[in-house]
C-alpha positions in Angstrom: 1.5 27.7 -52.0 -2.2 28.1 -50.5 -4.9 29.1 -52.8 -4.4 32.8 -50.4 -1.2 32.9 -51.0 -1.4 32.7 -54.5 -4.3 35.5 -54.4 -2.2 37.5 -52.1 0.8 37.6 -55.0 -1.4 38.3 -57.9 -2.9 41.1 -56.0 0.7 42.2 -55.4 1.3 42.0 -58.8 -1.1 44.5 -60.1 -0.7 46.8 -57.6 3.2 47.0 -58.3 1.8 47.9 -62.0 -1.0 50.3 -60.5 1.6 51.9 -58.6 4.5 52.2 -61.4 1.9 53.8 -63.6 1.4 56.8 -61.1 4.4 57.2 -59.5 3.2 55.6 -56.4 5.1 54.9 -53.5 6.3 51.0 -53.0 7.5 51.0 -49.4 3.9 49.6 -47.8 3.4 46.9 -50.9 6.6 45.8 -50.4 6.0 45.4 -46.4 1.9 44.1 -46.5 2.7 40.6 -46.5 4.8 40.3 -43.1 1.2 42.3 -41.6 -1.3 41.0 -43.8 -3.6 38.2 -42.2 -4.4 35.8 -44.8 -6.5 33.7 -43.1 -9.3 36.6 -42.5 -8.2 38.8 -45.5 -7.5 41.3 -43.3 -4.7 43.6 -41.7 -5.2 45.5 -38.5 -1.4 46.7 -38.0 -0.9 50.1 -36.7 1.0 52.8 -38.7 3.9 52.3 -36.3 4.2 48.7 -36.9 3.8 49.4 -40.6 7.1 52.1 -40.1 8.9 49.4 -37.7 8.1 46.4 -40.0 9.6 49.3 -43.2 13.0 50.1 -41.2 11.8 52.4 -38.9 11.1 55.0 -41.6 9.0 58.1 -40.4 5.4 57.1 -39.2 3.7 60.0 -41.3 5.6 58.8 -44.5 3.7 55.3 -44.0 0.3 57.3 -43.5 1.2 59.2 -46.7 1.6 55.9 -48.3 -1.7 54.3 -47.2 -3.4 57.1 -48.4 -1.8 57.0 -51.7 -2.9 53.5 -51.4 -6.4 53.7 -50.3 -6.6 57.1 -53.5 -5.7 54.7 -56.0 -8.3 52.5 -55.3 -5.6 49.0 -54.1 -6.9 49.1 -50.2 -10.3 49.9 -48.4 -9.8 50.8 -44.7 -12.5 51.2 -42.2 -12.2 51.8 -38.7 -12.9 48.6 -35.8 -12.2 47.1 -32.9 -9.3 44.4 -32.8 -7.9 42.3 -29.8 -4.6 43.0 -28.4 -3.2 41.7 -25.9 -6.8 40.7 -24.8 -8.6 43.7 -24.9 -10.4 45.5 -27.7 -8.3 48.7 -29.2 -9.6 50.7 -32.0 -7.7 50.1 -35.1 -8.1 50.9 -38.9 -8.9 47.7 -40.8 -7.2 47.6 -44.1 -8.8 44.9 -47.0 -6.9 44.9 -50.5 -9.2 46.3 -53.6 -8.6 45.9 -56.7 -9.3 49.3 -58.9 -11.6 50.0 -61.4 -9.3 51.1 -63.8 -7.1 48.7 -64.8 -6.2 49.3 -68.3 -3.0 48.9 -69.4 -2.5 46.8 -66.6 -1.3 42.9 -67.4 -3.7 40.2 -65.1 -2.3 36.8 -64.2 
């Protein structure tokens, strides 16, 4: 496993914890990694590919989620230009954050 990778799952790891504690939804978390670009620490998917990539669940319950996320301090998003299909789109961007809370909350 890549040195990413490994980041990636420890990241996972407390944010399963971060999300147990506040009765958080796990739908996204579990998803992420099939979107998530590990070689730019990034991931520019849309909230429909988030609901595809989820079993085609309702595209407001995965903006619900994200915003869950992004309250509890486990994702930053910021809104940018990606490439698609060779042109520019505007997208959100969405980098994983680690909050500033985390007692309680075991580290690997």
């Amino acid at each position: 496993m890549s040195e990413k990778a490994a980041q990636f799952r420890d990241w996972r790891y407390t944010a399963m914890q971060v999300l147990q504690r506040n009765g958080g939804p796990f739908r996204v978390i579990a998803i992420i990694d099939g979107l998530f670009s590990l070689e730019d620490g990034e991931c520019c998917a849309t909230d429909e590919q988030f609901a595809t990539e989820a079993g085609h669940c309702n595209v407001k319950t995965i903006s619900r989620e994200i915003q869950t996320l992004r309250s509890l301090g486990l994702i930053i998003t910021k809104p940018g230009w990606v490439d698609k299909h060779g042109k520019k789109v505007r997208a959100r961007i969405i980098w994983l954050a680690v909050p500033s809370d985390l007692s309680g909350i075991h580290q690997r």
